[in-house]
Backbone as XML, in Angstrom:
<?xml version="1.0"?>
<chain id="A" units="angstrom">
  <residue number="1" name="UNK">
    <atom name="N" x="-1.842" y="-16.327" z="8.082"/>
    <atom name="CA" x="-2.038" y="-15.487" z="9.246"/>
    <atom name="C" x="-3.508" y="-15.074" z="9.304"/>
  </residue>
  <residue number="2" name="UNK">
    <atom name="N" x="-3.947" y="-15.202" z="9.934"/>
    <atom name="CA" x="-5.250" y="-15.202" z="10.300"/>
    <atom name="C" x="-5.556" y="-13.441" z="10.570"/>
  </residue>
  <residue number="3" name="UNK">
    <atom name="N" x="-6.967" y="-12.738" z="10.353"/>
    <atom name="CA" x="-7.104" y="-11.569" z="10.093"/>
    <atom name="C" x="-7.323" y="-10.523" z="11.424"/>
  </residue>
  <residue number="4" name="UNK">
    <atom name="N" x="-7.619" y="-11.434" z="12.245"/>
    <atom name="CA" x="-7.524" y="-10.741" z="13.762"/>
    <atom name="C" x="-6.513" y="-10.550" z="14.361"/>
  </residue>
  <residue number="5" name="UNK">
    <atom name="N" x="-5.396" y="-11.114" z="13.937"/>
    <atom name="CA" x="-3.898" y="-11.038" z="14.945"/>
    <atom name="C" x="-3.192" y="-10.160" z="13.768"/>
  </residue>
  <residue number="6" name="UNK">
    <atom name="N" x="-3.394" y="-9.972" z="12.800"/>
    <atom name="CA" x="-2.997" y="-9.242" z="11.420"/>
    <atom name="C" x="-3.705" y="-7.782" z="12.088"/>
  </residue>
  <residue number="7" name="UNK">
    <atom name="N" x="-4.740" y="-7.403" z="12.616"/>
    <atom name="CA" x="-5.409" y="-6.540" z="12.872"/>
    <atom name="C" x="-4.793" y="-6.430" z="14.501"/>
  </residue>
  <residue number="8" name="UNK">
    <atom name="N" x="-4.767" y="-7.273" z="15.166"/>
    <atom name="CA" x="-3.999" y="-6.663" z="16.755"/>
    <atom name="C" x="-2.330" y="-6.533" z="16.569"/>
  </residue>
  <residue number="9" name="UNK">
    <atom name="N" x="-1.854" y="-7.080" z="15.224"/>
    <atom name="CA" x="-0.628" y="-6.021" z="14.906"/>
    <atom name="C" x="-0.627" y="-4.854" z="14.625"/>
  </residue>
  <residue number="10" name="UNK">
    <atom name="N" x="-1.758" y="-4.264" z="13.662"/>
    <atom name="CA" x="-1.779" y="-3.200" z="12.976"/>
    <atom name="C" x="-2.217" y="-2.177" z="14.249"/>
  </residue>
  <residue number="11" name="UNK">
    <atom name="N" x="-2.898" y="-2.385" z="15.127"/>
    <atom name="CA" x="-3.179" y="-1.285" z="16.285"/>
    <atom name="C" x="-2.018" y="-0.926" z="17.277"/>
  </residue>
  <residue number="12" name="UNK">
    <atom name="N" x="-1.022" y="-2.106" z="17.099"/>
    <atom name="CA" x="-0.267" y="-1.904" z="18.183"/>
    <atom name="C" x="1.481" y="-1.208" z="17.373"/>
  </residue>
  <residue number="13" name="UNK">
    <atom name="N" x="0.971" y="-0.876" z="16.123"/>
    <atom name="CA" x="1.855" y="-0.264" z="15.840"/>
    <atom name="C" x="2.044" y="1.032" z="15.885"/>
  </residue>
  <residue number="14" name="UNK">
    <atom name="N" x="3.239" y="2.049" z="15.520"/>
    <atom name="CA" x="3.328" y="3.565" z="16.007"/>
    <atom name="C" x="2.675" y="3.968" z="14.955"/>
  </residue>
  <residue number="15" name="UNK">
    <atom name="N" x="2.301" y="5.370" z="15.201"/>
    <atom name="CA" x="1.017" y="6.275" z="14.247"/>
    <atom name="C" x="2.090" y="6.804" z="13.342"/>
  </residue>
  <residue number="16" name="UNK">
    <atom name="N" x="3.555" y="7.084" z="13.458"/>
    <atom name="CA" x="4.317" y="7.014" z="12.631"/>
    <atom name="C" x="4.314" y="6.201" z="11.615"/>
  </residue>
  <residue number="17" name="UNK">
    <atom name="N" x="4.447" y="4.705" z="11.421"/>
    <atom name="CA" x="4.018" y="3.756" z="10.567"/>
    <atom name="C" x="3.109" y="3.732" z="9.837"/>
  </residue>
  <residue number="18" name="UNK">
    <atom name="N" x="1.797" y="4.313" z="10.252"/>
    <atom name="CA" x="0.120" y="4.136" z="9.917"/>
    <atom name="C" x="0.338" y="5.646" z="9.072"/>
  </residue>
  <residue number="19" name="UNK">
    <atom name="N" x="0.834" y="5.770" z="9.543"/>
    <atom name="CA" x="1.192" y="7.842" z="8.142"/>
    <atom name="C" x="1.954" y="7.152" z="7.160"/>
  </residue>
  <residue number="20" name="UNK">
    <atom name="N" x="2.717" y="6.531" z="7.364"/>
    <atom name="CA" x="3.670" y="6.159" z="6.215"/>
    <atom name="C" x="2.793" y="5.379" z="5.567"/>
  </residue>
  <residue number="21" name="UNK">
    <atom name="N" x="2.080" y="4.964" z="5.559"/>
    <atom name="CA" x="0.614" y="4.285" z="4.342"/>
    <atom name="C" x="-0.235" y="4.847" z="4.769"/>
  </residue>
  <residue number="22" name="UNK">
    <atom name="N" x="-0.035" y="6.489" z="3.956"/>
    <atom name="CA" x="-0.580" y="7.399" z="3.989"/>
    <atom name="C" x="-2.378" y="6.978" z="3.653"/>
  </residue>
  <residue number="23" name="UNK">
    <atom name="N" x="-2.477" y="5.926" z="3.047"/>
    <atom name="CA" x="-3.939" y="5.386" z="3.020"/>
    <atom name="C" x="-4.426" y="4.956" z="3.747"/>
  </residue>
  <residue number="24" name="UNK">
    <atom name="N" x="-3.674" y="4.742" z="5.099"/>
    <atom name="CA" x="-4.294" y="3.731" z="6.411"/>
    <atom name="C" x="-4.946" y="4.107" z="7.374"/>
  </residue>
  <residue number="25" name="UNK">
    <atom name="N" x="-5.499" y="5.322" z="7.575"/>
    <atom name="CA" x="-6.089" y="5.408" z="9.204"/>
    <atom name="C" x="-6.734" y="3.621" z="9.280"/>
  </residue>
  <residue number="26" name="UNK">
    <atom name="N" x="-7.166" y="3.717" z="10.570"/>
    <atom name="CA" x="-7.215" y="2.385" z="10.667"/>
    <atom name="C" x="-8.985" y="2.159" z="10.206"/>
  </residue>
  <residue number="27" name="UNK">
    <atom name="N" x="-9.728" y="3.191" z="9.859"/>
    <atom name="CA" x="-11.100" y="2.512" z="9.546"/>
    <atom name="C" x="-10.100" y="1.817" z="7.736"/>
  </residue>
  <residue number="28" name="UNK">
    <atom name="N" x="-9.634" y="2.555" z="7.061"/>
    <atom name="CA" x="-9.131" y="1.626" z="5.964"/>
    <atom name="C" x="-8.651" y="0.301" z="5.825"/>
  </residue>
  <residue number="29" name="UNK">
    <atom name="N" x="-7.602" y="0.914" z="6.953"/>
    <atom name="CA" x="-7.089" y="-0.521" z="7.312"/>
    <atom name="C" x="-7.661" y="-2.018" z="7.506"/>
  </residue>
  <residue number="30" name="UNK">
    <atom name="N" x="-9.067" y="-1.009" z="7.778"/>
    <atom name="CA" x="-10.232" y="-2.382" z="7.975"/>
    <atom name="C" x="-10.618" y="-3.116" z="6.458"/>
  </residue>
  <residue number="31" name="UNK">
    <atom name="N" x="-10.541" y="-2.080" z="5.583"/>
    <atom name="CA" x="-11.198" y="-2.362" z="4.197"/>
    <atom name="C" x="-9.790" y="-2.583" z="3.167"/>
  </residue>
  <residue number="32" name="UNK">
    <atom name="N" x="-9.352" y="-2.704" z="3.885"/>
    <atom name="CA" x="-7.875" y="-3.793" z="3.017"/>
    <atom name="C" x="-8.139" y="-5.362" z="2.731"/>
  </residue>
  <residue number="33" name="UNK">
    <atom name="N" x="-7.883" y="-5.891" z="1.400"/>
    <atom name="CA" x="-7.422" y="-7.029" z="1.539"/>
    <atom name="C" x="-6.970" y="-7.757" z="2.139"/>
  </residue>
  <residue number="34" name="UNK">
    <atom name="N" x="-7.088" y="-8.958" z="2.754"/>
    <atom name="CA" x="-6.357" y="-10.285" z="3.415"/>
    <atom name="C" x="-4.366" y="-9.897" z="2.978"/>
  </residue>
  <residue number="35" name="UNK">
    <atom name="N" x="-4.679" y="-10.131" z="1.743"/>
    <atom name="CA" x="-2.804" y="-10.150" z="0.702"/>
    <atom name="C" x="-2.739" y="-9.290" z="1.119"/>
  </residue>
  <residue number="36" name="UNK">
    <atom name="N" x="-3.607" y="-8.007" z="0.717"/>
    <atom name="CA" x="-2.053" y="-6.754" z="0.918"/>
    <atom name="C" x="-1.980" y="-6.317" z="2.689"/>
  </residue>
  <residue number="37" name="UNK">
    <atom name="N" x="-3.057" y="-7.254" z="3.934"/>
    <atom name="CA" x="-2.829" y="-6.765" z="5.254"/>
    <atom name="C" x="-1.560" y="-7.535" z="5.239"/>
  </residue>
  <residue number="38" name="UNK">
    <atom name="N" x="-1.331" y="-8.569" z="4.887"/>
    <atom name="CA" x="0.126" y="-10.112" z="5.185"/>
    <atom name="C" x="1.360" y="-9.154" z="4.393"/>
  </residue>
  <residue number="39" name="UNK">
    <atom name="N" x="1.162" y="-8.599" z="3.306"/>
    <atom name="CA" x="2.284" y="-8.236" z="2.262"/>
    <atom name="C" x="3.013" y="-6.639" z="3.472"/>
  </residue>
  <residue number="40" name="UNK">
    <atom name="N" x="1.704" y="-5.861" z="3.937"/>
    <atom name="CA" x="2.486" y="-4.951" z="4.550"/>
    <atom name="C" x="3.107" y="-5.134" z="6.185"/>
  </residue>
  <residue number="41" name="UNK">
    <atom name="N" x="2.267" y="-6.128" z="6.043"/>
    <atom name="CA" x="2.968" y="-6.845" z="7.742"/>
    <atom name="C" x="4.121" y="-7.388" z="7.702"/>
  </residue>
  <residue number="42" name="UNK">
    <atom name="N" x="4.428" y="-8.169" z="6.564"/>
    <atom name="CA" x="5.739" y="-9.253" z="6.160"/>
    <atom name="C" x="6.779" y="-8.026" z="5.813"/>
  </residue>
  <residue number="43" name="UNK">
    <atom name="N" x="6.505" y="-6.794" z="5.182"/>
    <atom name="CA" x="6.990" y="-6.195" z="4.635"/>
    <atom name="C" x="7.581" y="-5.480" z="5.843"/>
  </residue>
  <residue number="44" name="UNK">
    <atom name="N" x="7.022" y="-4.821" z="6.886"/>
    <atom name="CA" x="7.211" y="-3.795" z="7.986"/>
    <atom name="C" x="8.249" y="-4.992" z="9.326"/>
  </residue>
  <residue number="45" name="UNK">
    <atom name="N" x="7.691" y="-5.793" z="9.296"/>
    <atom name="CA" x="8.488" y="-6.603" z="10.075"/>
    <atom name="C" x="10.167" y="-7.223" z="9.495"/>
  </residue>
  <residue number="46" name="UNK">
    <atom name="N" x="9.972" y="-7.684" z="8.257"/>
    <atom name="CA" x="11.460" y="-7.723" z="7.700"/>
    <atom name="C" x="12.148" y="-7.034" z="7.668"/>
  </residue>
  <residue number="47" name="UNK">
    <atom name="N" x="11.621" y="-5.852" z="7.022"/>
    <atom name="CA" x="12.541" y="-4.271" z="7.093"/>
    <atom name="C" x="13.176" y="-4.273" z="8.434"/>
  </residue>
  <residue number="48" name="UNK">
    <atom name="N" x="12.120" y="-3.805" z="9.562"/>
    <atom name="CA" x="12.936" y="-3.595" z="11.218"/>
    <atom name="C" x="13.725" y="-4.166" z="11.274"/>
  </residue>
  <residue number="49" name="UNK">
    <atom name="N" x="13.703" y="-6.247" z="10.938"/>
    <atom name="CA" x="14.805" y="-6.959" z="11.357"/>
    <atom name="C" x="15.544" y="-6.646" z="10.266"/>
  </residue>
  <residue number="50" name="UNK">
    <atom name="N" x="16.016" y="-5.851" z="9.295"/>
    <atom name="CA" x="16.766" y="-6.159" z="8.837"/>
    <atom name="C" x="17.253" y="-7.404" z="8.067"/>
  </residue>
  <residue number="51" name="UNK">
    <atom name="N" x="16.194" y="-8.075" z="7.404"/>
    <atom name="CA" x="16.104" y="-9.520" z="6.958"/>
    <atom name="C" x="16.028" y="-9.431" z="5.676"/>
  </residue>
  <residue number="52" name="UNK">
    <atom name="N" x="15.512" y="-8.392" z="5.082"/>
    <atom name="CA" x="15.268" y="-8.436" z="3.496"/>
    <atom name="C" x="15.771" y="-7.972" z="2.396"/>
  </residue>
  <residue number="53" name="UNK">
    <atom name="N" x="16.327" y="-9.168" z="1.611"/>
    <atom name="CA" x="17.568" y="-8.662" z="0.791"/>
    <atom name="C" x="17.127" y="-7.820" z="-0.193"/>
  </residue>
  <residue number="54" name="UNK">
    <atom name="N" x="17.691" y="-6.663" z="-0.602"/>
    <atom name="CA" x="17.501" y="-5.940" z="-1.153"/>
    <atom name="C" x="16.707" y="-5.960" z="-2.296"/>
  </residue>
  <residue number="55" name="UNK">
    <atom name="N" x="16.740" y="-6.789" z="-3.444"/>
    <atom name="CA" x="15.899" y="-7.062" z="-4.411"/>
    <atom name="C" x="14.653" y="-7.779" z="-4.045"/>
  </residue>
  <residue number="56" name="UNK">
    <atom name="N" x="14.152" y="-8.461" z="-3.078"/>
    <atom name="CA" x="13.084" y="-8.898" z="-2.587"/>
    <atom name="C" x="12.922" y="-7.438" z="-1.870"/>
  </residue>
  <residue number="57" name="UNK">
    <atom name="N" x="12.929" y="-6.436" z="-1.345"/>
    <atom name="CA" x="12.797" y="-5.115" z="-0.715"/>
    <atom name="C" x="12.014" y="-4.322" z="-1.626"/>
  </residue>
  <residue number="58" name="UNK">
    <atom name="N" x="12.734" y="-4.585" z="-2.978"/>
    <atom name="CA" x="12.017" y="-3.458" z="-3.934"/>
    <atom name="C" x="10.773" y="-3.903" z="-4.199"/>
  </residue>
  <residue number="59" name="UNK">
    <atom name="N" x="10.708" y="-5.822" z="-4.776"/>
    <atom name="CA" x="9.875" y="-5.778" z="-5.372"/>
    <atom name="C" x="8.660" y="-6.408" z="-4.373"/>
  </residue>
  <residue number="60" name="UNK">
    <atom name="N" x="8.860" y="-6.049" z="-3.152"/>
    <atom name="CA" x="7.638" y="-6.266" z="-1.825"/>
    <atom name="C" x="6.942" y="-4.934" z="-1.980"/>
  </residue>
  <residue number="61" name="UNK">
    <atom name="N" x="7.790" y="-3.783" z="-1.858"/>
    <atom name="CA" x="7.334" y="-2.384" z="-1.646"/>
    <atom name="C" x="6.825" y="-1.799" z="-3.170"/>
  </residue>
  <residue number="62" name="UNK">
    <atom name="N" x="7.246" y="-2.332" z="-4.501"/>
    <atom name="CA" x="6.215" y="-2.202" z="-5.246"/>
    <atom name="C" x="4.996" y="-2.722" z="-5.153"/>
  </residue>
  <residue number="63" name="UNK">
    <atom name="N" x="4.721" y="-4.080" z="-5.105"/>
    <atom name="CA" x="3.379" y="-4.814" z="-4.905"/>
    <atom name="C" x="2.519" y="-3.825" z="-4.051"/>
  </residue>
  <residue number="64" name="UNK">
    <atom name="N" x="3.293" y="-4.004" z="-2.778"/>
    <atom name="CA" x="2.327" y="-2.940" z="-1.983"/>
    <atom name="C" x="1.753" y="-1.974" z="-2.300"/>
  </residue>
  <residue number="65" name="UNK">
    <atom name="N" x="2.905" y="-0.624" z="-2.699"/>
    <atom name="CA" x="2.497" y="0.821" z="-3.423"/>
    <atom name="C" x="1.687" y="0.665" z="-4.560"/>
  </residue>
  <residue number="66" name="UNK">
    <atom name="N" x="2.012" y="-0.453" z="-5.214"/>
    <atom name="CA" x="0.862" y="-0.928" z="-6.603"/>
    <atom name="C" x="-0.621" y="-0.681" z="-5.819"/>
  </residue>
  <residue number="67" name="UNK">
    <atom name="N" x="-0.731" y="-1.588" z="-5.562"/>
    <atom name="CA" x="-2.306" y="-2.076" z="-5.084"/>
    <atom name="C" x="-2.449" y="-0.613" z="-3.631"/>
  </residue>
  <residue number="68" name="UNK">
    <atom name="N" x="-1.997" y="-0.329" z="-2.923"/>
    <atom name="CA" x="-2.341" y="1.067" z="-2.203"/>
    <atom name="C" x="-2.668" y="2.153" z="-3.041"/>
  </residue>
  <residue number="69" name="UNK">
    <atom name="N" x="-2.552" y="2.183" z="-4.177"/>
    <atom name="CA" x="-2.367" y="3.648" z="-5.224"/>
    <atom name="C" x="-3.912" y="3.092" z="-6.022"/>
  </residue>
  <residue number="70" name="UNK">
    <atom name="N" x="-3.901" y="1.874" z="-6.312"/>
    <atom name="CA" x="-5.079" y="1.095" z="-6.752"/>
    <atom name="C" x="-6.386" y="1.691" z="-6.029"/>
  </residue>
  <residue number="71" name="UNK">
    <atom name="N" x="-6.293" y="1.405" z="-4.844"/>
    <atom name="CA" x="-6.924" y="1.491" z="-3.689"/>
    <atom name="C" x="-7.622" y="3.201" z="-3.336"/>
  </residue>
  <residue number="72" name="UNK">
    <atom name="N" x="-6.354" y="4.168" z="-3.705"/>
    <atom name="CA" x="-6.450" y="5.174" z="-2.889"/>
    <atom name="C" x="-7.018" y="6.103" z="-4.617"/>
  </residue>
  <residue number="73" name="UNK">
    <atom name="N" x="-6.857" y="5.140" z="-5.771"/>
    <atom name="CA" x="-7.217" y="5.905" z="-7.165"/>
    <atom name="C" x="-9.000" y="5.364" z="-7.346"/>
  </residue>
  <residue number="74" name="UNK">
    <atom name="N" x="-9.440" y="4.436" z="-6.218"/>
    <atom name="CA" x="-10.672" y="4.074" z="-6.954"/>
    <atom name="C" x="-11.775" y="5.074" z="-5.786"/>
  </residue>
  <residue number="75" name="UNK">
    <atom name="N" x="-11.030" y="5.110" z="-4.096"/>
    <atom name="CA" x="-11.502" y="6.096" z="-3.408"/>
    <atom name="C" x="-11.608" y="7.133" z="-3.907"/>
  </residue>
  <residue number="76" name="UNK">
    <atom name="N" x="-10.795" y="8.263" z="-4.235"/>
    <atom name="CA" x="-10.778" y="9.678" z="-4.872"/>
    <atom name="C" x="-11.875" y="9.772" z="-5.627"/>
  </residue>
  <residue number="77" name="UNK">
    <atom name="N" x="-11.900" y="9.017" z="-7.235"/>
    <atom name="CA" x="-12.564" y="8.871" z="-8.082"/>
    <atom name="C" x="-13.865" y="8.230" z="-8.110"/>
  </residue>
  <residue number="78" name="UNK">
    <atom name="N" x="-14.360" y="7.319" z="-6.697"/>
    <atom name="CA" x="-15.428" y="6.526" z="-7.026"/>
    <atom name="C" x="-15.610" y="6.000" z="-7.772"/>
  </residue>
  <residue number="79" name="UNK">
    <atom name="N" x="-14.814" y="5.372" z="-8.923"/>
    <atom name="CA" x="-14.890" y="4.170" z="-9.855"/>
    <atom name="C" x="-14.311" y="2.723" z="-9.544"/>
  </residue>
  <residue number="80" name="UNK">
    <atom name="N" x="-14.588" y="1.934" z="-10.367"/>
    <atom name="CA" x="-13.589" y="0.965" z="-10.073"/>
    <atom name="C" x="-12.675" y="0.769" z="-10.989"/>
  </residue>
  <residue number="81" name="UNK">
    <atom name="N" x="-11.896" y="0.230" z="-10.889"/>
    <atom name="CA" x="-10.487" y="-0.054" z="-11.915"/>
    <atom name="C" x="-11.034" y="-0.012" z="-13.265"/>
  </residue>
  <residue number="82" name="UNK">
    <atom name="N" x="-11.587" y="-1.292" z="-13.402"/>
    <atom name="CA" x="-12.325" y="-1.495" z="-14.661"/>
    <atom name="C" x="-12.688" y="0.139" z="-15.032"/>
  </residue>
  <residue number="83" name="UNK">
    <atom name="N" x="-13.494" y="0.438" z="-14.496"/>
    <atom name="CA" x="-14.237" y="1.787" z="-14.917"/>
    <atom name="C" x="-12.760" y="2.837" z="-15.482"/>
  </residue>
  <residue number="84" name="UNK">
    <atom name="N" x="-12.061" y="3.123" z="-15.059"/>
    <atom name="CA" x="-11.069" y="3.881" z="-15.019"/>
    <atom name="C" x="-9.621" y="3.326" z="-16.084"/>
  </residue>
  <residue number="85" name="UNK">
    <atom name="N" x="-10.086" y="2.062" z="-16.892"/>
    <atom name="CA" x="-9.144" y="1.591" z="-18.056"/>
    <atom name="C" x="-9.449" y="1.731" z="-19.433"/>
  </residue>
  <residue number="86" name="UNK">
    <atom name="N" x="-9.117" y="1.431" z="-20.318"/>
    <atom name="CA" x="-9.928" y="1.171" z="-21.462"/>
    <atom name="C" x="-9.868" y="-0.535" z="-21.773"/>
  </residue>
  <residue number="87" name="UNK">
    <atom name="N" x="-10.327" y="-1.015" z="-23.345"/>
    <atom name="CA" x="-10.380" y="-2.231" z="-23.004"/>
    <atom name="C" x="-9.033" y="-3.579" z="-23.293"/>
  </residue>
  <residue number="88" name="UNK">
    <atom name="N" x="-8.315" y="-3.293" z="-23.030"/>
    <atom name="CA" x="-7.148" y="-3.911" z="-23.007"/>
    <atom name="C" x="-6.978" y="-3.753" z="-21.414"/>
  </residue>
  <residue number="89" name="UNK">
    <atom name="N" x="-7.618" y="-3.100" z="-20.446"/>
    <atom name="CA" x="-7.048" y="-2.927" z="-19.298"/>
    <atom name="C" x="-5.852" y="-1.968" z="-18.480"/>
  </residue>
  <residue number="90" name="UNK">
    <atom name="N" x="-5.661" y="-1.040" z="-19.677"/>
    <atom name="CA" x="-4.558" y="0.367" z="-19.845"/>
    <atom name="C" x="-5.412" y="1.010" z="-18.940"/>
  </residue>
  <residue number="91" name="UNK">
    <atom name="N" x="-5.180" y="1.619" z="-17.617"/>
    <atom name="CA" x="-5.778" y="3.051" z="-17.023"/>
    <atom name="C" x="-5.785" y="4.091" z="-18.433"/>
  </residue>
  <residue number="92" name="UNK">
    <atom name="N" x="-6.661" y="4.803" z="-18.510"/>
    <atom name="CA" x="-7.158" y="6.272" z="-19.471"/>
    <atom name="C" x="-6.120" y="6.886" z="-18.773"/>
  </residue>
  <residue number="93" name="UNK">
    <atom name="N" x="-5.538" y="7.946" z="-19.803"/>
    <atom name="CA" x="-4.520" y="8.541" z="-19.413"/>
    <atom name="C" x="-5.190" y="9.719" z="-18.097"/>
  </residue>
  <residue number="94" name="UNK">
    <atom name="N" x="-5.595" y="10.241" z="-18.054"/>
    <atom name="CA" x="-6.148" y="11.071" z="-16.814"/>
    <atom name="C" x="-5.921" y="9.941" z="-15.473"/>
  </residue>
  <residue number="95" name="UNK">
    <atom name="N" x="-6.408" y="9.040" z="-15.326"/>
    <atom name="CA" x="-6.495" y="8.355" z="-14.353"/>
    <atom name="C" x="-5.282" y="7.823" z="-14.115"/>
  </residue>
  <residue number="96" name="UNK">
    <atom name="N" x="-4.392" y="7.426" z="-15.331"/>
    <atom name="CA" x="-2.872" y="6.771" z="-14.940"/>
    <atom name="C" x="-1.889" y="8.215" z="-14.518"/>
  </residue>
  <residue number="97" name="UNK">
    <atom name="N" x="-2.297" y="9.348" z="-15.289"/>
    <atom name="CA" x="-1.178" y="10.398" z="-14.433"/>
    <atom name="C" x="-1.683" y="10.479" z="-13.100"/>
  </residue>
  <residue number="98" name="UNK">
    <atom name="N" x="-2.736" y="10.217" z="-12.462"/>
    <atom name="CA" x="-3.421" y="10.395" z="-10.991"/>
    <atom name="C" x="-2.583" y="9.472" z="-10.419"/>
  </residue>
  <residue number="99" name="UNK">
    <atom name="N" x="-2.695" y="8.145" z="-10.909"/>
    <atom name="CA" x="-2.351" y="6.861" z="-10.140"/>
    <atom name="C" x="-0.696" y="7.099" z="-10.366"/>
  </residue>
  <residue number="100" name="UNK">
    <atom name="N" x="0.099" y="7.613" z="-11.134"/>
    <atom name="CA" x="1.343" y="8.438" z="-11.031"/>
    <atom name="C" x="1.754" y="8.854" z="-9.443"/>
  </residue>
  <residue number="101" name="UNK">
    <atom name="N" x="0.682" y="9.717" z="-9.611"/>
    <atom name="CA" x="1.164" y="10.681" z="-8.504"/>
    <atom name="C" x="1.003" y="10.427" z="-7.523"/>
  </residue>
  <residue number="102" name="UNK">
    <atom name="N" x="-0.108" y="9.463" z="-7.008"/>
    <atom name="CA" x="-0.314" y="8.723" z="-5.943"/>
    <atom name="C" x="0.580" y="7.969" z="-5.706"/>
  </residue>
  <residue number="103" name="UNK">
    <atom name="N" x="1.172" y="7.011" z="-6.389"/>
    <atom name="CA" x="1.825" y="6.236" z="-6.382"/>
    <atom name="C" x="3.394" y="6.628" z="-5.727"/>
  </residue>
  <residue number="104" name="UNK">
    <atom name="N" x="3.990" y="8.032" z="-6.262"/>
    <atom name="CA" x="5.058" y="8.304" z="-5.964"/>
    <atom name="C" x="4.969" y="8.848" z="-4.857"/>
  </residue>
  <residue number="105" name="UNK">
    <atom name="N" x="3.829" y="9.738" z="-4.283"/>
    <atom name="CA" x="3.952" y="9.968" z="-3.077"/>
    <atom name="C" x="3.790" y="9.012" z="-1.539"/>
  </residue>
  <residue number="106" name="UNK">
    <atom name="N" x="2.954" y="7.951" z="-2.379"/>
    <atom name="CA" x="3.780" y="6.623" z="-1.366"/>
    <atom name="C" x="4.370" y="6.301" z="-1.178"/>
  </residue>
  <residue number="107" name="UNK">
    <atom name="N" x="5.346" y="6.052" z="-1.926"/>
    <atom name="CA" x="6.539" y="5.203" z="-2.281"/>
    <atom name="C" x="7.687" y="6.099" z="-1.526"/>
  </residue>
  <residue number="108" name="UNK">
    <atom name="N" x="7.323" y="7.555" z="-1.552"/>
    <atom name="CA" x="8.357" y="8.329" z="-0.822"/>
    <atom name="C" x="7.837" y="8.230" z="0.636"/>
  </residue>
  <residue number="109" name="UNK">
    <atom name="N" x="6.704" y="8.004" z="0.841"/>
    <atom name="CA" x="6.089" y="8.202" z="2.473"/>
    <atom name="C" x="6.719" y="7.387" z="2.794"/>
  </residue>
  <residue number="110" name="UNK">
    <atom name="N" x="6.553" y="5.880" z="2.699"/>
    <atom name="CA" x="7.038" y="4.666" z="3.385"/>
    <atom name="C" x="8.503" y="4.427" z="2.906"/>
  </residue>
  <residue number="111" name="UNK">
    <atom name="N" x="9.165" y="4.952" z="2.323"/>
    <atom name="CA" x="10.684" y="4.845" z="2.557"/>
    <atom name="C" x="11.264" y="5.092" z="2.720"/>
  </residue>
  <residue number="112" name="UNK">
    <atom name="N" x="10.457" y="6.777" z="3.204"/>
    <atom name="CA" x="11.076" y="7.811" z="3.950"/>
    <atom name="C" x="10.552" y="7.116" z="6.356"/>
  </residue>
  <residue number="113" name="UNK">
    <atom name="N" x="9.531" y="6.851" z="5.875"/>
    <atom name="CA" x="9.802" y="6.492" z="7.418"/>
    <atom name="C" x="10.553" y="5.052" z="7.834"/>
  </residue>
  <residue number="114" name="UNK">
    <atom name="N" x="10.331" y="3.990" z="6.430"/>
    <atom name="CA" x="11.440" y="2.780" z="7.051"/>
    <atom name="C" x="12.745" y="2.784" z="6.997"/>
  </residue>
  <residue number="115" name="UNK">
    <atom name="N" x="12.824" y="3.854" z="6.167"/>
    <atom name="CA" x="14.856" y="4.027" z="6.194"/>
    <atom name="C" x="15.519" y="4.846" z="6.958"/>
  </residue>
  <residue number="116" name="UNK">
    <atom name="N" x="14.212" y="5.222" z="8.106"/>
    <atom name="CA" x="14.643" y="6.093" z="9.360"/>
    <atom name="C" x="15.771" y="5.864" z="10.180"/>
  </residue>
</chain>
């Protein structure tokens, strides 16, 4: 899917949706990945139809909340991942209870507005 029609989906969706990835006003939306613009598009469109079997459901909406919490832990902090692990690649515990909490309050945003 090409990144301009990925982007004239994302405008023409409700501001309801764009809260529920509580990371998205749409200047973000701009500074998203290619994968995760396709993963939350594939993701928001299956859900509506009703197409996605439940265990492909969970583990779409983890990927997503993964890498959004990624995203929304390197904004806050101004680091990058790297910066914020030790060297095995473990987040430092300060930064993994952050990415915790981020994480869960996504995960409740967007499944509280797709299971509307």
């Amino acid at each position: 899917m090409e990144p301009k029609s990925l982007n004239k989906w994302w405008t023409q969706q409700p501001d309801e949706l764009k809260q529920a990835f509580t990371l998205f006003p749409d200047e973000r939306w701009e500074e998203a990945g290619l994968s995760l613009k396709i993963d939350v598009r594939n993701y928001c469109c299956l859900k509506k139809d009703r197409l996605l079997p439940e265990e492909k459901d969970r583990s779409m909406l983890i990927e997503i909340v993964c890498e959004l919490a990624d995203m929304e832990l390197c904004r806050t902090n101004k680091k990058t991942l790297d910066e914020m692990c030790n060297a095995d690649g473990v987040f430092l515990e300060e930064y993994q209870d952050q990415f915790n909490q981020i994480y869960d309050r996504l995960e409740r945003s967007i499944l509280d507005y797709m299971n509307e």
